[in-house]
Kinemage of the C-alpha trace (Angstrom):
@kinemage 1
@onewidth
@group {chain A} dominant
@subgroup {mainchain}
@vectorlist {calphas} color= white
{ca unk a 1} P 81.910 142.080 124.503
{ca unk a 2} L 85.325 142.727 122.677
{ca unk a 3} L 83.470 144.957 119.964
{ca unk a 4} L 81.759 146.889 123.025
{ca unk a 5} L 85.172 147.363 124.678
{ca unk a 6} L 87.017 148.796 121.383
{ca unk a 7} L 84.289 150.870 120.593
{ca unk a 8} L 84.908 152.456 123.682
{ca unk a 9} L 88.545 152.556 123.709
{ca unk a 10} L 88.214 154.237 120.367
{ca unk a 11} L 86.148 156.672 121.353
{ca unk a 12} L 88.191 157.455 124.813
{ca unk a 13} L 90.925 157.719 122.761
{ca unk a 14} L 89.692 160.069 120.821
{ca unk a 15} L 89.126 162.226 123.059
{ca unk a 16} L 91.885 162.083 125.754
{ca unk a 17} L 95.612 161.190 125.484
{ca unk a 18} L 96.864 157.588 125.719
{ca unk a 19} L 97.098 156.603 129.479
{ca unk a 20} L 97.425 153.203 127.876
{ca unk a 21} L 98.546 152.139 125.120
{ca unk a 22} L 96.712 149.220 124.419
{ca unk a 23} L 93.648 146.989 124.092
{ca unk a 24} L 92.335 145.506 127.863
{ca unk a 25} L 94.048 142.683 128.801
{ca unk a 26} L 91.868 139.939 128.457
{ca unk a 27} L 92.715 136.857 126.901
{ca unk a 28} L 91.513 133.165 126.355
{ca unk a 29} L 93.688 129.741 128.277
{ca unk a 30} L 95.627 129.374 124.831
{ca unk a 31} L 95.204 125.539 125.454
{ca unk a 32} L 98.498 123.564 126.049
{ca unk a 33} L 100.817 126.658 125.002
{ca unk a 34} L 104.247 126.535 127.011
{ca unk a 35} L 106.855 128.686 126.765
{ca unk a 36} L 110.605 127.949 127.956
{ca unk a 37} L 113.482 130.630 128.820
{ca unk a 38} L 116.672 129.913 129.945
{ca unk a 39} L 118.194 131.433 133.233
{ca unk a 40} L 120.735 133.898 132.346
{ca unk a 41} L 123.920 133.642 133.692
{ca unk a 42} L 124.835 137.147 134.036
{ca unk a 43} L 121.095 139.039 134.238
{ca unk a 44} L 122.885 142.666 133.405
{ca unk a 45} L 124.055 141.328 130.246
{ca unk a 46} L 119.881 140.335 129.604
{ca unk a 47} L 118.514 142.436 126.749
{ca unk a 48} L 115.226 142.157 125.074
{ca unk a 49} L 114.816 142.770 120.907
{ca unk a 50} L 111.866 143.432 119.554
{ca unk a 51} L 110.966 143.013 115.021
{ca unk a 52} L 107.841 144.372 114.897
{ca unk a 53} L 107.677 143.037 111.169
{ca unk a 54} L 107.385 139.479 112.735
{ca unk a 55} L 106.168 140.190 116.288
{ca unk a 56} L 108.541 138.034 117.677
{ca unk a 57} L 110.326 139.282 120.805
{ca unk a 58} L 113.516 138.078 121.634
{ca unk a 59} L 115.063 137.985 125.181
{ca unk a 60} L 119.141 137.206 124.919
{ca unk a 61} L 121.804 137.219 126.900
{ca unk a 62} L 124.938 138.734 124.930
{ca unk a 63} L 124.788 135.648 121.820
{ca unk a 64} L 122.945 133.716 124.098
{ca unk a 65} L 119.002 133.146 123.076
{ca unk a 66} L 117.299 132.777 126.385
{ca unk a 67} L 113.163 133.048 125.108
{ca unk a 68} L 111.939 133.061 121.541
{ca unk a 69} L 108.257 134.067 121.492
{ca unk a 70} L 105.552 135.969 119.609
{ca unk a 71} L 103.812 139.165 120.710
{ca unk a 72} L 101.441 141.397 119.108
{ca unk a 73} L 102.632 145.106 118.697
{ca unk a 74} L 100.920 147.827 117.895
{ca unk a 75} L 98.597 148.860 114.193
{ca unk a 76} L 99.537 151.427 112.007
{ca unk a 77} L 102.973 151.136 113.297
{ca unk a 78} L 101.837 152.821 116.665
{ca unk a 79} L 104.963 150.741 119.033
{ca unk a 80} L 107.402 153.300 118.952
{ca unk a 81} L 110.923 152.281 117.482
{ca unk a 82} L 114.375 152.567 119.363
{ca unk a 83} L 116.082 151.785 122.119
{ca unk a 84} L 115.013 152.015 125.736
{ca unk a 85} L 115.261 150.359 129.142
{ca unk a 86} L 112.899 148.651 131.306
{ca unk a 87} L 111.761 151.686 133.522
{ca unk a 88} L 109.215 150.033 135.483
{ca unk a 89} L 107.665 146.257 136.562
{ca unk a 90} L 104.054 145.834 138.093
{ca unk a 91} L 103.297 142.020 138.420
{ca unk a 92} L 99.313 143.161 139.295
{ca unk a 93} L 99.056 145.911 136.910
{ca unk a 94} L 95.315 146.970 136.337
{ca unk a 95} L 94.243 149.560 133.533
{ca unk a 96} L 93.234 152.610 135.131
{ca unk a 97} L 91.799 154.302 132.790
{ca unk a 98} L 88.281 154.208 131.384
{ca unk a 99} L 86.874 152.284 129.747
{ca unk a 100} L 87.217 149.157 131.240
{ca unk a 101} L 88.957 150.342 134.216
{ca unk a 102} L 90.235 147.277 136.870
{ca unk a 103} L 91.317 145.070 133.731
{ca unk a 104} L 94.530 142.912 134.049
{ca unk a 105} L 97.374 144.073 132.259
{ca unk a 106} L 99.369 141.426 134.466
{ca unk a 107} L 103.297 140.921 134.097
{ca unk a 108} L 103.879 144.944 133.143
{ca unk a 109} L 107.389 145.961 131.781
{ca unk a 110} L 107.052 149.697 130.865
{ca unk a 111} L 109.904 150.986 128.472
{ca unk a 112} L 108.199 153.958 127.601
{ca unk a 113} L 105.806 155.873 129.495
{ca unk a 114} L 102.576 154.487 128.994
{ca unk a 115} L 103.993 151.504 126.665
{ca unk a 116} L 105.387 148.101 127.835
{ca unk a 117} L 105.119 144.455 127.249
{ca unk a 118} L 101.957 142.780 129.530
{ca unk a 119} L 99.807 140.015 128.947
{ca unk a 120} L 97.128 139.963 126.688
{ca unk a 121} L 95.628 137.975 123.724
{ca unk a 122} L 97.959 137.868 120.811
{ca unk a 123} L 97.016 138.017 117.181
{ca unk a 124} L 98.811 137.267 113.879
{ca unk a 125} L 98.718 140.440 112.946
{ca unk a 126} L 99.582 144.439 114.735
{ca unk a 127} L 96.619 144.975 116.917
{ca unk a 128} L 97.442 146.801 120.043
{ca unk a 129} L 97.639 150.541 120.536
{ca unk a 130} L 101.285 150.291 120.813
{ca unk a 131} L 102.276 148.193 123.724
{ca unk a 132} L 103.145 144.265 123.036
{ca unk a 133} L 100.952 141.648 124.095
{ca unk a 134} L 102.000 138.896 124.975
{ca unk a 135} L 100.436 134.748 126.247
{ca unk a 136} L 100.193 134.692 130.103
{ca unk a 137} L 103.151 131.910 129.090
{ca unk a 138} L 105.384 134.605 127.803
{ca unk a 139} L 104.855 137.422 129.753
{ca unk a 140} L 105.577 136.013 132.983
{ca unk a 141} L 108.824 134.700 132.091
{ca unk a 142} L 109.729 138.106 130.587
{ca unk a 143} L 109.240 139.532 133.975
{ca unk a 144} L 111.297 137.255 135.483
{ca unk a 145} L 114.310 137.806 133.174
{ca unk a 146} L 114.218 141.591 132.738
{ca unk a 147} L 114.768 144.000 135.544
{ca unk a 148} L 115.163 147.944 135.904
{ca unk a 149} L 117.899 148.959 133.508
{ca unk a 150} L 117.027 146.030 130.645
{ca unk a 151} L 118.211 147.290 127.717
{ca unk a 152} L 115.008 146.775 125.411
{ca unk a 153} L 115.403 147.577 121.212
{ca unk a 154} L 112.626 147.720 119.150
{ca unk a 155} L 113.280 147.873 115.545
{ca unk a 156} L 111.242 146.710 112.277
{ca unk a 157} L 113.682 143.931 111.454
{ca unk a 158} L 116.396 142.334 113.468
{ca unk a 159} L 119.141 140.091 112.253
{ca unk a 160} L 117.399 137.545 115.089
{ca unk a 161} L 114.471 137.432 112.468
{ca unk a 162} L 116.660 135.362 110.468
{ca unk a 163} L 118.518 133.350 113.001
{ca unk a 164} L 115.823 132.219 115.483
{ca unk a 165} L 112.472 133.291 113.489
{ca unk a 166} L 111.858 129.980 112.701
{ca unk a 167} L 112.107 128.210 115.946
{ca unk a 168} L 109.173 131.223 117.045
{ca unk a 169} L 105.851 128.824 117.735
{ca unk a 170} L 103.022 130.637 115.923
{ca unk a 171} L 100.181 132.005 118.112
{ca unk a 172} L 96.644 133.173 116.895
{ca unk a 173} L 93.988 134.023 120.240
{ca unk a 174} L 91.918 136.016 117.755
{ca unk a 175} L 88.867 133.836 118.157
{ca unk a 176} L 89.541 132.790 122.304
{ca unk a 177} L 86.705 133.519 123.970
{ca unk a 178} L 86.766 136.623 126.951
{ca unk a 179} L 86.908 134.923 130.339
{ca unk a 180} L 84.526 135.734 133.116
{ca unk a 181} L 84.440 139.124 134.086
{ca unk a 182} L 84.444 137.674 137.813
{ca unk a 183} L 87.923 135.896 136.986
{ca unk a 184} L 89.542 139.137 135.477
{ca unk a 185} L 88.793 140.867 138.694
{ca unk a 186} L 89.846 138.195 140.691
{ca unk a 187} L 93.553 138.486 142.521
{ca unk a 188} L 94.085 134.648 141.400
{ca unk a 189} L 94.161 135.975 137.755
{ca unk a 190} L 97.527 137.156 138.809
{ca unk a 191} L 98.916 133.510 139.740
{ca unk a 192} L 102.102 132.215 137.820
{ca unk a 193} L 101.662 129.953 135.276
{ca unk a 194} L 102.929 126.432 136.782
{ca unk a 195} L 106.069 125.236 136.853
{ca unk a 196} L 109.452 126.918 137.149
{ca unk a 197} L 109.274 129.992 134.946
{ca unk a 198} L 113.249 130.056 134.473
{ca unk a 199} L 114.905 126.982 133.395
{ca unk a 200} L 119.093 125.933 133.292
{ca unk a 201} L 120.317 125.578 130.064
């Protein structure tokens, strides 16, 4: 089903613009993967960094790491490079465009018109058609630090590479199986993943 879907994407996006910049949003459980991000204490001073050398996306608060994680960005350097601000956040976000029309692209943080950070699977290497994906783990509790306004840089290295890189738990959905259609277009695919998504620390 995944070959089907790029196969169209390819050739929609061959012939019309990008309406959105990425892949559909399915993606597999990714097992016992958790995620933790601190609660800022001051959310204006939130920013998120992007390396798109690693992937890894890095939410901080001034010095302050609050969530280390991986993403996948887009190939052939497609994620555009710079700094923005979170313009826009859709929780329910579906792709409207065809193909694949209705698909999650839950947890949405647009920086850039038709780019943003959502959930999706995330591979080891650039994949996407410019947006970052990101485990259902990771993007919710993006959405919950970030607001309106969130400074977001995007750059191909970042001194945070070096600092926190290692601490970054590897993530590889490559081979996760597409759920059921009917659970895709479901409302419950929306649902938080459990527990608190913002932790003191």
């Amino acid at each position: 089903m995944r070959l089907l879907c790029r196969f169209f994407l390819v050739a929609a996006l061959a012939s019309t613009a990008l309406l959105t910049s990425c892949e559909t949003a399915s993606r597999g459980t990714g097992g016992s993967y958790r995620v933790t991000a601190y609660r800022p204490k001051d959310p204006s001073n939130v920013k998120v960094k992007l390396s798109t050398s690693t992937q890894h996306v890095y939410v901080m608060e001034g010095d302050r790491l609050l969530m280390a994680v991986q993403g996948t960005v887009g190939a052939k350097n497609t994620t555009p490079l710079g700094s923005f601000r979170i313009t826009n956040k859709i929780k329910n976000k579906r792709r409207i465009s065809q193909p694949d029309a209705g698909y999650p692209m839950a947890y949405w943080c647009e920086f850039k018109p038709a780019y943003g950070f959502h959930e999706g699977f995330v591979h080891p290497a650039p994949r996407s058609h410019g947006c970052i994906r990101l485990h259902k783990e990771a993007a919710a509790r993006l959405f919950a630090l970030v607001k309106v306004g969130t400074p977001v840089q995007i750059a191909k290295s970042l001194p945070e590479d070096a600092k926190y890189g290692s601490t970054v738990r590897k993530l590889d959905q490559s081979r996760d199986p597409d759920p059921p259609r009917s659970l895709l277009m479901s409302p419950s695919w929306f649902k938080d993943p459990a527990g608190p998504l913002l932790v003191d620390g």
